[in-house]
LUMGUVEX-862826 format. One record per residue: x, y, z of N, C-alpha, C, O, CB in turn; residue number from 1. Coordinates in steps of 0.1 Angstrom, whole numbers, plus 5000, padded with zeros to 4 digits. Glycine has a CB too. Example, Ala and Ser with C-alpha at 12.3 -4.5 7.8 and 13.67 -1.06 7.14 Angstrom:
BEGIN
+------+------+------+-------+-------+-------+------+------+------+------+------+------+-------+-------+-------+-----+
: n_px : n_py : n_pz : ca_px : ca_py : ca_pz : c_px : c_py : c_pz : o_px : o_py : o_pz : cb_px : cb_py : cb_pz : pos :
+------+------+------+-------+-------+-------+------+------+------+------+------+------+-------+-------+-------+-----+
: 5132 : 4943 : 5078 :  5123 :  4955 :  5078 : 5132 : 4967 : 5078 : 5142 : 4967 : 5085 :  5113 :  4955 :  5090 :   1 :
: 5128 : 4978 : 5071 :  5137 :  4989 :  5071 : 5129 : 5000 : 5079 : 5134 : 5011 : 5080 :  5141 :  4994 :  5057 :   2 :
+------+------+------+-------+-------+-------+------+------+------+------+------+------+-------+-------+-------+-----+
This chain:
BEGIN
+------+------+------+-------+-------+-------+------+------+------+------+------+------+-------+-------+-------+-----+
: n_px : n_py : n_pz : ca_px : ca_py : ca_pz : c_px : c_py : c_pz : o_px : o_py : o_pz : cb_px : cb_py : cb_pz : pos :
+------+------+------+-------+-------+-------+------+------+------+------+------+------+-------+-------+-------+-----+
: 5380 : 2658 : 9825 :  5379 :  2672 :  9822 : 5374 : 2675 : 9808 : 5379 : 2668 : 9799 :  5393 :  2679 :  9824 :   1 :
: 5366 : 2683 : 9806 :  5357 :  2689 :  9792 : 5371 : 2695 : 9784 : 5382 : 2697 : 9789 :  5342 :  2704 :  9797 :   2 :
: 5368 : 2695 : 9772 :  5377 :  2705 :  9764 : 5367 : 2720 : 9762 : 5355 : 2718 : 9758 :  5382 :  2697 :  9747 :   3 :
: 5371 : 2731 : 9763 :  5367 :  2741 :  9761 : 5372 : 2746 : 9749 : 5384 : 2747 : 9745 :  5367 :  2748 :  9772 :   4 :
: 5360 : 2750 : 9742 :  5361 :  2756 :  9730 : 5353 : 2772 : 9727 : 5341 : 2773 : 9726 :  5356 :  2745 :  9722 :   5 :
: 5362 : 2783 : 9727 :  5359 :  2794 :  9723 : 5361 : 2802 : 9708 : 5370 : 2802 : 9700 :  5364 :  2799 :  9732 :   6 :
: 5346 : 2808 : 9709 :  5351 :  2814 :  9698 : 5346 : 2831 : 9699 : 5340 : 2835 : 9709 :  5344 :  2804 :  9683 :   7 :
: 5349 : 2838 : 9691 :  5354 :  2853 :  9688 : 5345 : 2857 : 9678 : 5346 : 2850 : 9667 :  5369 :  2854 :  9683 :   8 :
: 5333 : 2868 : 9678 :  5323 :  2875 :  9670 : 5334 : 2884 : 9666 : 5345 : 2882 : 9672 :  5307 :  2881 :  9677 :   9 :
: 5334 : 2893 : 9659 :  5336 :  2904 :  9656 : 5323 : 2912 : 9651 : 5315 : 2908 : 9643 :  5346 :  2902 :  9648 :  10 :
: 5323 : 2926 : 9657 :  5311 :  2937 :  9655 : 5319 : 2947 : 9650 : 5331 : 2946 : 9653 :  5303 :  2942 :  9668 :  11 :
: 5315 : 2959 : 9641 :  5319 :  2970 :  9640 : 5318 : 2981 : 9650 : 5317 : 2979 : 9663 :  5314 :  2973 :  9631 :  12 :
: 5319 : 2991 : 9646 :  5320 :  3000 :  9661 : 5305 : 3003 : 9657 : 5296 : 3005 : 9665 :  5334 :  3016 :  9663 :  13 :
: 5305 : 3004 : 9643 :  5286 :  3012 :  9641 : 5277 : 3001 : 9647 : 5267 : 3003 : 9655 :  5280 :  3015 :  9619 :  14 :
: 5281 : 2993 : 9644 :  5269 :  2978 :  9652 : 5267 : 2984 : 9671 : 5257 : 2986 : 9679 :  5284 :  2955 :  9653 :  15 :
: 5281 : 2984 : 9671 :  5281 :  2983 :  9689 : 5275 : 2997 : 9694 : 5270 : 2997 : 9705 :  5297 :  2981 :  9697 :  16 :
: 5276 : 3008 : 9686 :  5268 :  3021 :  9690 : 5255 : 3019 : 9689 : 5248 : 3024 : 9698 :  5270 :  3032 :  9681 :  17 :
: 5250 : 3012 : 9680 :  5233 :  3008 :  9678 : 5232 : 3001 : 9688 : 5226 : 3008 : 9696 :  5228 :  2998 :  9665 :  18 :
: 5236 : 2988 : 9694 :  5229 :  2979 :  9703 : 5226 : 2990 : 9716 : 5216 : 2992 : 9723 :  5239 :  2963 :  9708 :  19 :
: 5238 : 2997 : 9716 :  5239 :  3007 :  9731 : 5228 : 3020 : 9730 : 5223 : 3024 : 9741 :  5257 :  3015 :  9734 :  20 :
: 5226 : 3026 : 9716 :  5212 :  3037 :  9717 : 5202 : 3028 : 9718 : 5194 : 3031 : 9727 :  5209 :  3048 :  9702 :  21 :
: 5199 : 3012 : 9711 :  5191 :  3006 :  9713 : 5184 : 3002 : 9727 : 5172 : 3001 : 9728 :  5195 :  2998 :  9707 :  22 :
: 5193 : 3000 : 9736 :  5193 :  2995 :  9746 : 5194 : 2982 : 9748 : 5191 : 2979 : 9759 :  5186 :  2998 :  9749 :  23 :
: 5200 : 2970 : 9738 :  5198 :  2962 :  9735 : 5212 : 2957 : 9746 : 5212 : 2947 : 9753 :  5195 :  2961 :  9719 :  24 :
: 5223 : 2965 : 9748 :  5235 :  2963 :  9754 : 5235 : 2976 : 9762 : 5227 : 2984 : 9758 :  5247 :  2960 :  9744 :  25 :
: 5243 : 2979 : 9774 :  5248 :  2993 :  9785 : 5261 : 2988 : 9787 : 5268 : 2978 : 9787 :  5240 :  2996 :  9801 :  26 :
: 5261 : 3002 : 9788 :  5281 :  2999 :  9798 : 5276 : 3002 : 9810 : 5266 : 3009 : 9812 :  5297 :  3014 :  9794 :  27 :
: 5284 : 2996 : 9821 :  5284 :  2996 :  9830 : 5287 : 3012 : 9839 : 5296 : 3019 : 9836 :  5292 :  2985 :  9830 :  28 :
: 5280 : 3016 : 9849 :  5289 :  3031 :  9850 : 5305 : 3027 : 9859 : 5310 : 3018 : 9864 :  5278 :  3044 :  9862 :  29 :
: 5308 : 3040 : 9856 :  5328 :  3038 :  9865 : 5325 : 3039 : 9879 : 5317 : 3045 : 9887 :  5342 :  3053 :  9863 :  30 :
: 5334 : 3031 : 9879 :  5336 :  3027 :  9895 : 5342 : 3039 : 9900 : 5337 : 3043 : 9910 :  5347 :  3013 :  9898 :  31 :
: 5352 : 3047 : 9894 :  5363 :  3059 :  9899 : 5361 : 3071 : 9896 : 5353 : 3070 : 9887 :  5377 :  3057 :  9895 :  32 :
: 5363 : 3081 : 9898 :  5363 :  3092 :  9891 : 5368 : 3092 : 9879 : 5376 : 3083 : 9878 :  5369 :  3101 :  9897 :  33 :
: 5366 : 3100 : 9868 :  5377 :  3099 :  9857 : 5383 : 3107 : 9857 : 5379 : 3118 : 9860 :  5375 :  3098 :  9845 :  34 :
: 5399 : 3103 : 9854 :  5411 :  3110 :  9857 : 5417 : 3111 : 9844 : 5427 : 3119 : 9844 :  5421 :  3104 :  9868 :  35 :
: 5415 : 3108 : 9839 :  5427 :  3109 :  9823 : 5423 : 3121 : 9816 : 5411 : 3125 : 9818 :  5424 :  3094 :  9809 :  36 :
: 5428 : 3127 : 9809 :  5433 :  3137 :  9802 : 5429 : 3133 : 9789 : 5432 : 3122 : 9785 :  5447 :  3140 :  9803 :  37 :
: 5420 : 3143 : 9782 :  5413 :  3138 :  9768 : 5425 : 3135 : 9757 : 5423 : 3127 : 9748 :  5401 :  3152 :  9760 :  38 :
: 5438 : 3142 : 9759 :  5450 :  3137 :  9753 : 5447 : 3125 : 9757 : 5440 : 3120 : 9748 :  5463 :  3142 :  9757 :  39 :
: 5450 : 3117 : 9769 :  5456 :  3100 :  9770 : 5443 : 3097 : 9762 : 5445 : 3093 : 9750 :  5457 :  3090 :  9791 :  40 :
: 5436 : 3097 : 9764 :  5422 :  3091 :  9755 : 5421 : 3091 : 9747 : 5415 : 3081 : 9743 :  5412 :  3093 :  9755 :  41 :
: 5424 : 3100 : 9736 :  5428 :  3103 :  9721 : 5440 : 3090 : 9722 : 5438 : 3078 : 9718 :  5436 :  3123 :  9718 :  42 :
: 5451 : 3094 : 9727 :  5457 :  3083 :  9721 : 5454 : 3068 : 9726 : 5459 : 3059 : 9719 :  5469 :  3085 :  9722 :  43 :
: 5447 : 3065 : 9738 :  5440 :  3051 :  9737 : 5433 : 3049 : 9725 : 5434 : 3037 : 9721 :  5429 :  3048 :  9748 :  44 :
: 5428 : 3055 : 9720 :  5414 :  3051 :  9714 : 5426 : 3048 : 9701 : 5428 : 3036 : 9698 :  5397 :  3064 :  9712 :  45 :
: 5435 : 3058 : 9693 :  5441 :  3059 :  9684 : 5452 : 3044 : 9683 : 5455 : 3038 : 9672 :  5445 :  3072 :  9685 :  46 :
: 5457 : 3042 : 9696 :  5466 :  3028 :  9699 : 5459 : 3017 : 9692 : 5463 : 3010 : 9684 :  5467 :  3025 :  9715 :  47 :
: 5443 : 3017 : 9698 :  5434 :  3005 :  9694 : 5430 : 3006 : 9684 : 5424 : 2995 : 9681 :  5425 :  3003 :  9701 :  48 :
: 5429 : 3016 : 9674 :  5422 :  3018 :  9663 : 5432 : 3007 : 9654 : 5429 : 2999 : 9645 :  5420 :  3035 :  9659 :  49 :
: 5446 : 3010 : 9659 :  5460 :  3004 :  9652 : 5461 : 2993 : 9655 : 5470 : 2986 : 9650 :  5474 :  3009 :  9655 :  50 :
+------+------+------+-------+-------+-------+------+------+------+------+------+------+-------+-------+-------+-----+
């Protein structure tokens, strides 16, 4: 059995906005409707910012 070895880039958020106007990277579209409430999303984004 191999040993797997990973490792971890870190990007900023300004990096990752560029590759995506760039086109260089996409998000994928949603699978679901979106259901969340710009509240829950404010505080996802705010959870992760922490």
């Amino acid at each position: 059995m191999t040993d797997k070895r990973y490792s971890v880039d870190h990007a900023n958020i300004g990096n990752i906005l560029g590759w995506i106007r760039s086109g260089e990277i996409g998000l994928p579209e949603m699978q679901r409707p979106f259901v969340w409430k710009p509240k829950q999303v404010r505080d996802l984004i705010d959870s992760l910012y922490h």
